[in-house]
N, C-alpha and C positions, 0 to 999 in steps of 0.2 A: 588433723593436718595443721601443723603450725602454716603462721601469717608467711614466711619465707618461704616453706613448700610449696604452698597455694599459689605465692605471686611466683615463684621458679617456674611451676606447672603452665601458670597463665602465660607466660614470655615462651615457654616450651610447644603451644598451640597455637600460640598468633605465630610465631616460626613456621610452623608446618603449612598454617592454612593460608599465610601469607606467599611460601615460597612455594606453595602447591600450584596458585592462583598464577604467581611468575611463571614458573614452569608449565603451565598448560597454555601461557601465551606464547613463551616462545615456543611452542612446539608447534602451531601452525605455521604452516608454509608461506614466507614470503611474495609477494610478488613477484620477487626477481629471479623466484624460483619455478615461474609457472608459465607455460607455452603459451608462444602469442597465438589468438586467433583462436584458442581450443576454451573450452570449459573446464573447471577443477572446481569439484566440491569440498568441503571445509568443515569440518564437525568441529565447533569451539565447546562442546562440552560443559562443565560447569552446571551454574542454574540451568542453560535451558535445557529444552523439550519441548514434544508435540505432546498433544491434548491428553492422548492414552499411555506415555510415556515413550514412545520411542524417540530416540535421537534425533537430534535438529542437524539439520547441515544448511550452509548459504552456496553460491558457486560466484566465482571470479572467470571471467573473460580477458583476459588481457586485449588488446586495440589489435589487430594486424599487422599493424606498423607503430613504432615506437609513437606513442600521443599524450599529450596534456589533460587533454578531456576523460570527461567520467561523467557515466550514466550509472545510477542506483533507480533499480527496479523493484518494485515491492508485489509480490505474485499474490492472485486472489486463491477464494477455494472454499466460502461460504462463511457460515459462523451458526454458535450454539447459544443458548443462552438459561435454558432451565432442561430441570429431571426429566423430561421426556424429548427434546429435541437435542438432549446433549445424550444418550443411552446408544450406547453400541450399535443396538439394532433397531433404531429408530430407524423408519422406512418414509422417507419424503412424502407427501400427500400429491406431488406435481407427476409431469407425465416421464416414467423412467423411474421411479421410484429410486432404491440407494438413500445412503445417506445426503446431510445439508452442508457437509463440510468435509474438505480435506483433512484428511486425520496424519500422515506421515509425508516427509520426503522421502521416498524412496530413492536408495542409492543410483547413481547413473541416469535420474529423470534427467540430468541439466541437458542432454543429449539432446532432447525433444525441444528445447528454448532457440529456435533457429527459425521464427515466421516472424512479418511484421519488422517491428526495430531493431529485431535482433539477425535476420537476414543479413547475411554476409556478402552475399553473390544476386542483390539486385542493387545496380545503379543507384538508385533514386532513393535510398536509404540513406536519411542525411544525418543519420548518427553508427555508419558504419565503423566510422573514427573514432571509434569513443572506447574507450577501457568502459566493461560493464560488472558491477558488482548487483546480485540476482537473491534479494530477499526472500527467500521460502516461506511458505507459508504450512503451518500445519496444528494452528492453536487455538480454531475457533472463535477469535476476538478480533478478529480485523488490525490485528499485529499491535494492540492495546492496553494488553493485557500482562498482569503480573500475578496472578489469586490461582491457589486452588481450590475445587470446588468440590465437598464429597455428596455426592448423592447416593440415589439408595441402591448400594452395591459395588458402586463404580467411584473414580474419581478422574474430574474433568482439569487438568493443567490447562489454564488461562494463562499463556509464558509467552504471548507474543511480541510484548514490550522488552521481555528479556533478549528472545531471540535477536529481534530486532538490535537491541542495542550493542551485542554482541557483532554482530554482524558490517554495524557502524565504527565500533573498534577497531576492530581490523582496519577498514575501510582509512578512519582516518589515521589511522598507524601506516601506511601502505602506499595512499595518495594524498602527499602532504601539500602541494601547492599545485592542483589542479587549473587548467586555465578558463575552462568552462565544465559546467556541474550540471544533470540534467535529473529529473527524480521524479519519478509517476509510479504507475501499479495499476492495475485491473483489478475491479471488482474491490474485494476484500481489503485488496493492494492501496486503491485510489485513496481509501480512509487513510492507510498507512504511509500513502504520502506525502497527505497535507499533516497527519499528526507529526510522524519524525521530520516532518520539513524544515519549523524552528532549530531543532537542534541541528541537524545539514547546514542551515544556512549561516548558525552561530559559527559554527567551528570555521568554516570557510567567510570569514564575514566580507574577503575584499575578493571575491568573485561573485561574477554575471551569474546569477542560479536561477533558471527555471522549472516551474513544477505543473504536472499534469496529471489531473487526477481521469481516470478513464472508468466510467461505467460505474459512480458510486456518489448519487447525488445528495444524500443524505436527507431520505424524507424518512422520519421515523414518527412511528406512530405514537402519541400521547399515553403516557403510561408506563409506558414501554421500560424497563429496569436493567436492559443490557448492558450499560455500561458502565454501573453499579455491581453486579452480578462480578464482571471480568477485574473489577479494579483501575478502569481507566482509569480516574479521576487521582488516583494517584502518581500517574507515569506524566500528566499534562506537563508541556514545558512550562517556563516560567516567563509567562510571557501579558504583559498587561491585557486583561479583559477577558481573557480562560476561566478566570474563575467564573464567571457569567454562566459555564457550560452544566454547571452543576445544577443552578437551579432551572434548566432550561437545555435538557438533554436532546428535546426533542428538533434541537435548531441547530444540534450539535455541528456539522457541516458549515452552515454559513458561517456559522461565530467564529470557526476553526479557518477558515478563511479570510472571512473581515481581520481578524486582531493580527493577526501572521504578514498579510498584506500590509497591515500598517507601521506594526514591527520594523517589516524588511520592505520597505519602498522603492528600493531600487532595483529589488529581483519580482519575477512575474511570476503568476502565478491562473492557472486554465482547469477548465471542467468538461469532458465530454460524455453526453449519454444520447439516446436514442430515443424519441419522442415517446415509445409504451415499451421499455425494457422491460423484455417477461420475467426477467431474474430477479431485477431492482422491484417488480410487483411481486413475488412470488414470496420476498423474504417480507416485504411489508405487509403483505394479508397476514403471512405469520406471525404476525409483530402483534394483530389485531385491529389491521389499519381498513377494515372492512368484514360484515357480515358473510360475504362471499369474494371470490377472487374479482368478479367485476366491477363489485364496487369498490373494491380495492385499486380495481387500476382506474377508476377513477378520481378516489381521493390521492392516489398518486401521484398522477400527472395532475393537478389542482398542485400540488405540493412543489413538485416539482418548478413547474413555473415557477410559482413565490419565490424557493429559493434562488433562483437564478435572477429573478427580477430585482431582488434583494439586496445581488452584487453587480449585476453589470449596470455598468454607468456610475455609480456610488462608490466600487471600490476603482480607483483610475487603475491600478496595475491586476488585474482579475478581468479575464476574456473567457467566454463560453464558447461552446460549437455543440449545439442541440441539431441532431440527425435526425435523417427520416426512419423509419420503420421500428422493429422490436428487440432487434439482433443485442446482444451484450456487447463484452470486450472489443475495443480493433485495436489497438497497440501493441499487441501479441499475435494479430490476424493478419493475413494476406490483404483483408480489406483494408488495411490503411492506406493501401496504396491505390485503391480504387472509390473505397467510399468519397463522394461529393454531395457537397447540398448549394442550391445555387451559385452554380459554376464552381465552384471553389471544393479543391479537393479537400481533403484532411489532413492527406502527405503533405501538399505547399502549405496549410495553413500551421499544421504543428514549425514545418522547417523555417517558417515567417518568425515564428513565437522565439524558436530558439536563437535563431539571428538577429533576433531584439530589431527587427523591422514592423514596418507598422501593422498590428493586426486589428480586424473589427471581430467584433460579437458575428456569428453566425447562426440563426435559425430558418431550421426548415417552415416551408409557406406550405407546400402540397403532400403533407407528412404519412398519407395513405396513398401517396401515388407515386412511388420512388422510381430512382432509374437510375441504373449504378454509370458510373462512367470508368470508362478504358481507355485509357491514353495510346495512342497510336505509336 
Protein backbone atom coordinates (compact mmCIF):
# COMPACT_ATOMS: atom_id res chain seq x y z
CA UNK A 1 0.00 0.00 0.00
CA UNK A 2 1.55 3.31 -0.84
CA UNK A 3 2.00 6.20 1.85
CA UNK A 4 -1.39 7.99 0.19
CA UNK A 5 -3.58 4.72 0.32
CA UNK A 6 -2.68 4.09 3.79
CA UNK A 7 -3.32 7.83 5.00
CA UNK A 8 -6.72 7.95 2.51
CA UNK A 9 -7.64 4.53 4.52
CA UNK A 10 -6.73 6.18 7.92
CA UNK A 11 -8.97 9.52 7.20
CA UNK A 12 -11.52 6.76 5.75
CA UNK A 13 -11.90 4.99 9.40
CA UNK A 14 -11.60 7.82 11.76
CA UNK A 15 -14.84 8.95 9.31
CA UNK A 16 -16.68 5.92 10.19
CA UNK A 17 -15.67 5.39 13.74
CA UNK A 18 -15.95 9.15 14.39
CA UNK A 19 -19.47 9.66 12.78
CA UNK A 20 -20.57 6.24 14.07
CA UNK A 21 -19.74 7.52 17.58
CA UNK A 22 -22.02 10.98 16.62
CA UNK A 23 -24.60 8.96 15.35
CA UNK A 24 -25.09 6.54 18.23
CA UNK A 25 -25.30 9.91 20.40
CA UNK A 26 -27.84 11.41 18.61
CA UNK A 27 -29.93 8.58 18.54
CA UNK A 28 -30.74 8.57 22.18
CA UNK A 29 -33.75 10.13 23.28
CA UNK A 30 -33.73 13.52 24.47
CA UNK A 31 -35.21 14.69 27.46
CA UNK A 32 -37.71 16.58 25.76
CA UNK A 33 -38.79 13.60 24.41
CA UNK A 34 -39.52 11.68 27.54
CA UNK A 35 -42.84 11.60 29.72
CA UNK A 36 -42.90 13.49 32.94
CA UNK A 37 -43.26 11.46 35.94
CA UNK A 38 -42.78 8.02 34.01
CA UNK A 39 -39.36 6.04 33.79
CA UNK A 40 -37.42 5.46 30.08
CA UNK A 41 -34.69 3.34 29.87
CA UNK A 42 -31.74 4.24 27.51
CA UNK A 43 -29.25 1.72 25.97
CA UNK A 44 -26.09 4.21 24.95
CA UNK A 45 -24.40 1.24 23.43
CA UNK A 46 -20.87 1.78 22.48
CA UNK A 47 -18.02 0.59 25.02
CA UNK A 48 -20.40 -0.30 27.56
CA UNK A 49 -21.74 -3.57 29.02
CA UNK A 50 -22.49 -5.71 31.94
CA UNK A 51 -20.07 -8.09 33.28
CA UNK A 52 -21.14 -11.14 31.01
CA UNK A 53 -21.84 -9.15 28.17
CA UNK A 54 -25.27 -8.09 28.02
CA UNK A 55 -26.21 -4.56 27.36
CA UNK A 56 -26.22 -1.77 29.71
CA UNK A 57 -29.19 0.73 29.90
CA UNK A 58 -29.50 3.88 32.62
CA UNK A 59 -33.28 5.24 33.03
CA UNK A 60 -34.42 9.02 33.16
CA UNK A 61 -37.38 10.17 35.21
CA UNK A 62 -38.38 13.33 34.27
CA UNK A 63 -39.78 15.63 37.68
CA UNK A 64 -43.72 15.64 37.57
CA UNK A 65 -43.76 19.08 37.05
CA UNK A 66 -41.55 20.97 34.96
CA UNK A 67 -37.98 21.45 37.63
CA UNK A 68 -34.51 22.71 37.73
CA UNK A 69 -33.49 20.05 40.12
CA UNK A 70 -31.72 16.72 39.41
CA UNK A 71 -31.09 13.77 41.33
CA UNK A 72 -28.37 11.01 39.85
CA UNK A 73 -28.72 7.81 41.67
CA UNK A 74 -26.19 5.23 41.28
CA UNK A 75 -27.84 1.57 41.95
CA UNK A 76 -26.01 -1.17 44.03
CA UNK A 77 -25.85 -4.97 43.27
CA UNK A 78 -22.50 -6.38 44.79
CA UNK A 79 -19.22 -6.88 43.07
CA UNK A 80 -16.60 -9.57 41.88
CA UNK A 81 -13.27 -9.65 42.14
CA UNK A 82 -11.14 -12.90 41.10
CA UNK A 83 -11.65 -16.67 39.05
CA UNK A 84 -13.85 -18.04 41.55
CA UNK A 85 -16.21 -15.23 42.76
CA UNK A 86 -16.45 -13.62 39.47
CA UNK A 87 -17.66 -17.56 37.61
CA UNK A 88 -21.00 -17.82 36.44
CA UNK A 89 -21.94 -20.25 38.96
CA UNK A 90 -20.25 -19.12 41.77
CA UNK A 91 -22.76 -19.88 44.65
CA UNK A 92 -22.50 -17.08 47.57
CA UNK A 93 -21.27 -18.94 50.88
CA UNK A 94 -24.23 -16.39 52.95
CA UNK A 95 -27.74 -17.42 53.80
CA UNK A 96 -29.73 -17.56 50.06
CA UNK A 97 -27.01 -18.71 48.26
CA UNK A 98 -27.15 -17.18 44.23
CA UNK A 99 -24.72 -15.12 43.02
CA UNK A 100 -22.46 -11.82 44.64
CA UNK A 101 -23.47 -9.49 42.08
CA UNK A 102 -26.00 -8.14 39.67
CA UNK A 103 -24.90 -9.35 36.54
CA UNK A 104 -27.61 -7.48 33.90
CA UNK A 105 -30.31 -4.66 33.68
CA UNK A 106 -32.83 -6.28 32.75
CA UNK A 107 -35.19 -4.53 30.30
CA UNK A 108 -38.41 -2.67 32.25
CA UNK A 109 -36.52 -3.26 35.95
CA UNK A 110 -36.88 0.82 36.10
CA UNK A 111 -40.60 -0.19 36.87
CA UNK A 112 -39.55 -1.53 40.28
CA UNK A 113 -37.51 2.16 41.24
CA UNK A 114 -40.69 3.64 42.96
CA UNK A 115 -39.79 3.13 47.02
CA UNK A 116 -37.93 5.57 49.38
CA UNK A 117 -36.65 8.78 47.19
CA UNK A 118 -38.08 7.66 44.46
CA UNK A 119 -41.76 7.59 45.75
CA UNK A 120 -43.91 9.76 43.96
CA UNK A 121 -47.11 9.53 45.95
CA UNK A 122 -45.75 10.06 49.59
CA UNK A 123 -45.86 13.64 50.91
CA UNK A 124 -42.84 13.70 52.88
CA UNK A 125 -40.48 12.85 49.78
CA UNK A 126 -38.49 16.01 49.75
CA UNK A 127 -36.96 15.11 46.43
CA UNK A 128 -40.23 14.38 44.63
CA UNK A 129 -39.32 17.53 42.58
CA UNK A 130 -36.38 16.38 41.26
CA UNK A 131 -35.78 15.21 37.45
CA UNK A 132 -34.09 11.65 38.38
CA UNK A 133 -31.31 10.17 36.25
CA UNK A 134 -30.85 6.20 37.64
CA UNK A 135 -27.32 4.64 37.12
CA UNK A 136 -27.56 0.89 36.60
CA UNK A 137 -25.62 -1.24 37.79
CA UNK A 138 -24.44 -4.52 36.20
CA UNK A 139 -20.39 -4.78 36.24
CA UNK A 140 -19.17 -6.12 39.30
CA UNK A 141 -16.79 -3.09 40.19
CA UNK A 142 -18.76 -0.68 42.11
CA UNK A 143 -19.39 1.55 38.89
CA UNK A 144 -15.10 1.74 38.83
CA UNK A 145 -14.25 -0.03 36.45
CA UNK A 146 -12.81 0.00 32.83
CA UNK A 147 -10.59 -3.77 32.29
CA UNK A 148 -11.59 -6.88 31.02
CA UNK A 149 -10.72 -9.75 32.87
CA UNK A 150 -10.27 -13.39 31.10
CA UNK A 151 -10.46 -16.14 33.40
CA UNK A 152 -10.54 -19.73 33.04
CA UNK A 153 -13.28 -20.07 30.40
CA UNK A 154 -15.18 -17.05 30.92
CA UNK A 155 -14.48 -13.36 30.67
CA UNK A 156 -15.50 -10.78 33.43
CA UNK A 157 -16.29 -6.96 31.55
CA UNK A 158 -15.15 -4.52 34.47
CA UNK A 159 -17.18 -1.50 32.41
CA UNK A 160 -18.71 0.34 35.18
CA UNK A 161 -16.73 3.53 34.83
CA UNK A 162 -17.59 3.26 31.23
CA UNK A 163 -21.22 2.72 31.82
CA UNK A 164 -21.11 5.24 34.31
CA UNK A 165 -19.67 7.75 32.24
CA UNK A 166 -21.97 7.22 29.50
CA UNK A 167 -24.79 7.68 31.43
CA UNK A 168 -23.13 11.24 32.87
CA UNK A 169 -23.12 12.25 29.14
CA UNK A 170 -26.22 12.20 28.47
CA UNK A 171 -27.02 13.64 31.82
CA UNK A 172 -24.89 16.66 31.21
CA UNK A 173 -25.90 16.93 27.47
CA UNK A 174 -29.62 16.96 28.85
CA UNK A 175 -29.40 19.11 32.12
CA UNK A 176 -27.31 21.93 31.31
CA UNK A 177 -27.97 24.41 34.18
CA UNK A 178 -29.58 22.41 36.96
CA UNK A 179 -30.46 24.61 40.08
CA UNK A 180 -29.81 22.00 42.60
CA UNK A 181 -27.94 18.52 42.04
CA UNK A 182 -28.39 15.67 44.40
CA UNK A 183 -26.01 12.26 43.89
CA UNK A 184 -26.03 9.01 46.24
CA UNK A 185 -26.48 5.23 45.47
CA UNK A 186 -26.73 2.13 47.74
CA UNK A 187 -24.57 -0.17 48.40
CA UNK A 188 -22.33 -0.80 45.35
CA UNK A 189 -23.96 2.65 44.23
CA UNK A 190 -22.51 4.82 47.45
CA UNK A 191 -18.81 3.88 46.07
CA UNK A 192 -20.16 5.15 42.83
CA UNK A 193 -21.22 8.24 44.25
CA UNK A 194 -18.40 9.66 46.00
CA UNK A 195 -16.17 8.28 42.95
CA UNK A 196 -18.15 10.13 40.00
CA UNK A 197 -18.97 12.85 42.48
CA UNK A 198 -15.66 15.02 41.37
CA UNK A 199 -16.55 14.88 37.93
CA UNK A 200 -20.73 15.76 38.84
CA UNK A 201 -19.48 18.46 40.55
CA UNK A 202 -16.78 19.67 38.07
CA UNK A 203 -19.17 19.95 35.22
CA UNK A 204 -21.78 21.78 37.30
CA UNK A 205 -19.11 23.83 39.41
CA UNK A 206 -21.61 26.91 40.33
CA UNK A 207 -24.37 24.81 41.92
CA UNK A 208 -25.33 23.68 45.54
CA UNK A 209 -24.28 19.72 45.10
CA UNK A 210 -24.86 17.38 47.68
CA UNK A 211 -23.75 13.76 47.96
CA UNK A 212 -24.85 10.80 49.89
CA UNK A 213 -23.23 7.81 50.07
CA UNK A 214 -25.84 4.96 51.55
CA UNK A 215 -24.70 1.51 52.95
CA UNK A 216 -20.95 1.50 51.69
CA UNK A 217 -18.46 2.64 54.21
CA UNK A 218 -15.59 1.40 52.80
CA UNK A 219 -13.78 -0.81 55.24
CA UNK A 220 -11.67 -2.96 53.06
CA UNK A 221 -9.53 -5.56 54.02
CA UNK A 222 -5.50 -5.22 53.90
CA UNK A 223 -4.40 -6.94 50.87
CA UNK A 224 -7.23 -7.03 49.31
CA UNK A 225 -6.44 -6.32 45.04
CA UNK A 226 -9.95 -5.33 43.88
CA UNK A 227 -9.48 -2.28 42.66
CA UNK A 228 -6.46 -3.20 40.90
CA UNK A 229 -8.11 -6.28 39.31
CA UNK A 230 -11.24 -3.83 37.97
CA UNK A 231 -8.85 -0.85 36.76
CA UNK A 232 -9.97 1.78 39.18
CA UNK A 233 -7.02 3.45 39.56
CA UNK A 234 -7.26 4.51 36.15
CA UNK A 235 -10.87 6.06 35.91
CA UNK A 236 -9.71 8.17 39.39
CA UNK A 237 -10.59 11.98 38.75
CA UNK A 238 -8.02 14.43 38.73
CA UNK A 239 -8.12 15.63 41.67
CA UNK A 240 -5.13 16.54 44.35
CA UNK A 241 -4.50 13.72 46.88
CA UNK A 242 -6.25 10.60 44.77
CA UNK A 243 -3.12 9.43 43.98
CA UNK A 244 -2.67 8.68 47.88
CA UNK A 245 -5.46 5.77 46.91
CA UNK A 246 -2.93 3.68 45.15
CA UNK A 247 -0.66 3.23 47.62
CA UNK A 248 -3.35 2.87 50.28
CA UNK A 249 -6.41 1.13 48.78
CA UNK A 250 -7.39 -0.08 51.93
CA UNK A 251 -8.58 3.69 53.11
CA UNK A 252 -9.82 3.88 49.74
CA UNK A 253 -13.24 5.49 51.11
CA UNK A 254 -12.03 8.06 53.44
CA UNK A 255 -9.43 9.45 51.06
CA UNK A 256 -12.20 9.50 48.39
CA UNK A 257 -13.84 11.70 50.64
CA UNK A 258 -11.36 13.75 52.56
CA UNK A 259 -9.65 15.05 48.90
CA UNK A 260 -13.25 15.66 47.01
CA UNK A 261 -14.50 17.50 50.12
CA UNK A 262 -11.60 19.66 49.88
CA UNK A 263 -11.68 19.99 46.31
CA UNK A 264 -15.35 21.13 46.36
CA UNK A 265 -15.81 23.00 49.85
CA UNK A 266 -18.71 24.49 49.28
CA UNK A 267 -20.81 21.29 48.25
CA UNK A 268 -21.55 18.66 51.19
CA UNK A 269 -20.97 15.70 51.28
CA UNK A 270 -22.80 12.38 54.01
CA UNK A 271 -22.37 8.70 54.74
CA UNK A 272 -25.02 6.44 56.00
CA UNK A 273 -24.75 2.76 57.36
CA UNK A 274 -26.11 0.75 60.08
CA UNK A 275 -24.13 -0.14 63.13
CA UNK A 276 -23.36 -4.35 61.90
CA UNK A 277 -24.43 -4.29 58.12
CA UNK A 278 -24.61 -7.96 57.34
CA UNK A 279 -23.91 -7.01 53.73
CA UNK A 280 -20.98 -4.46 54.29
CA UNK A 281 -19.77 -7.84 56.71
CA UNK A 282 -20.50 -10.30 54.32
CA UNK A 283 -18.41 -8.67 51.31
CA UNK A 284 -15.47 -7.94 53.93
CA UNK A 285 -15.07 -11.58 55.29
CA UNK A 286 -14.77 -12.19 51.56
CA UNK A 287 -12.29 -9.83 51.09
CA UNK A 288 -10.30 -11.80 54.03
CA UNK A 289 -11.15 -9.37 56.65
CA UNK A 290 -11.57 -12.26 59.15
CA UNK A 291 -11.00 -16.11 59.82
CA UNK A 292 -14.73 -16.41 60.13
CA UNK A 293 -17.73 -14.22 59.48
CA UNK A 294 -17.71 -12.98 63.31
CA UNK A 295 -14.73 -11.91 63.36
CA UNK A 296 -15.29 -10.21 60.55
CA UNK A 297 -17.96 -8.31 61.94
CA UNK A 298 -15.90 -7.40 64.37
CA UNK A 299 -12.99 -6.10 62.56
CA UNK A 300 -15.65 -4.38 60.63
CA UNK A 301 -17.23 -2.49 62.79
CA UNK A 302 -13.58 -1.57 64.45
CA UNK A 303 -13.02 -0.24 60.92
CA UNK A 304 -15.87 1.24 60.62
CA UNK A 305 -15.77 3.54 63.35
CA UNK A 306 -12.00 4.69 62.25
CA UNK A 307 -13.39 5.65 59.10
CA UNK A 308 -15.90 7.78 60.28
CA UNK A 309 -13.98 9.08 63.13
CA UNK A 310 -11.51 10.03 60.49
CA UNK A 311 -13.96 12.53 58.79
CA UNK A 312 -16.34 13.79 61.08
CA UNK A 313 -15.27 16.89 62.65
CA UNK A 314 -11.95 17.07 60.47
CA UNK A 315 -13.55 17.25 57.28
CA UNK A 316 -16.08 20.56 58.17
CA UNK A 317 -18.40 19.80 55.00
CA UNK A 318 -18.71 15.68 55.48
CA UNK A 319 -21.70 14.65 58.11
CA UNK A 320 -22.52 10.87 59.07
CA UNK A 321 -25.72 9.16 60.24
CA UNK A 322 -24.61 5.84 61.83
CA UNK A 323 -28.06 3.72 62.65
CA UNK A 324 -29.20 1.22 64.78
CA UNK A 325 -29.42 -2.40 63.88
CA UNK A 326 -28.02 -4.66 60.64
CA UNK A 327 -30.53 -3.73 57.85
CA UNK A 328 -28.44 -2.48 54.41
CA UNK A 329 -29.78 0.16 52.02
CA UNK A 330 -32.86 2.84 53.09
CA UNK A 331 -32.68 5.34 50.30
CA UNK A 332 -34.32 2.96 48.02
CA UNK A 333 -36.50 1.70 51.15
CA UNK A 334 -39.75 2.68 52.64
CA UNK A 335 -37.50 2.94 55.67
CA UNK A 336 -36.20 6.27 55.03
CA UNK A 337 -39.15 7.62 55.96
CA UNK A 338 -39.25 5.89 59.22
CA UNK A 339 -35.88 5.01 60.26
CA UNK A 340 -34.70 7.24 63.42
CA UNK A 341 -31.95 7.15 65.81
CA UNK A 342 -32.16 9.62 68.62
CA UNK A 343 -35.25 11.43 67.76
CA UNK A 344 -34.05 12.37 64.57
CA UNK A 345 -35.42 10.65 61.61
CA UNK A 346 -33.34 10.05 58.42
CA UNK A 347 -36.11 11.54 56.12
CA UNK A 348 -35.67 15.19 58.17
CA UNK A 349 -32.01 14.60 58.40
CA UNK A 350 -31.20 13.87 54.75
CA UNK A 351 -33.98 16.96 53.71
CA UNK A 352 -31.75 19.12 56.42
CA UNK A 353 -28.50 18.08 54.34
CA UNK A 354 -30.10 19.08 51.13
CA UNK A 355 -31.56 22.39 52.20
CA UNK A 356 -28.08 23.20 53.21
CA UNK A 357 -29.48 23.86 56.82
CA UNK A 358 -27.61 22.96 59.76
CA UNK A 359 -27.05 19.26 60.20
CA UNK A 360 -24.92 17.44 63.09
CA UNK A 361 -23.13 13.97 62.85
CA UNK A 362 -25.69 11.39 64.17
CA UNK A 363 -24.89 8.10 66.16
CA UNK A 364 -26.88 5.60 67.48
CA UNK A 365 -26.05 5.13 71.67
CA UNK A 366 -28.58 1.83 72.10
CA UNK A 367 -27.53 0.16 68.76
CA UNK A 368 -28.90 -3.46 69.90
CA UNK A 369 -32.08 -1.83 71.09
CA UNK A 370 -33.80 -0.13 68.17
CA UNK A 371 -37.32 1.29 67.83
CA UNK A 372 -38.40 2.31 64.61
CA UNK A 373 -40.48 5.48 64.76
CA UNK A 374 -43.83 6.26 62.77
CA UNK A 375 -44.91 9.62 62.45
CA UNK A 376 -48.51 10.10 63.10
Amino acid sequence: MSKYAFILTLLVCLAVFFGSTVSAQDSLPPLSELPAGEWTEIAPGGETLCAYGAPYRFAVRPAPQPSDKLMIFFQGGGACWNGENCAPDYESPFEGGGGIFKQTVDEGESQSYNQGIFDLTNAENPLADYNAVYVAYCSADIHTGSRDVEYDGYTTHFRGSINATAALDWTFANFESPSDVFISGCSAGSYGSIFHAPRIMSHYNDVQITQLGDAGIGVVARGWDGLETWGMYDNLADIPGYETIRERPNRINPLLYRYAAAAFPANEFAQYTTYLDSVQIGFYFLQGGGATPEEAGGNWLTGMRSNLNGLDGTVKNFYSYMAWGNSHCITDTPDFYTYQVNGMRFRDWVTDLIADDPVRDVACTACDAPELYTPQ
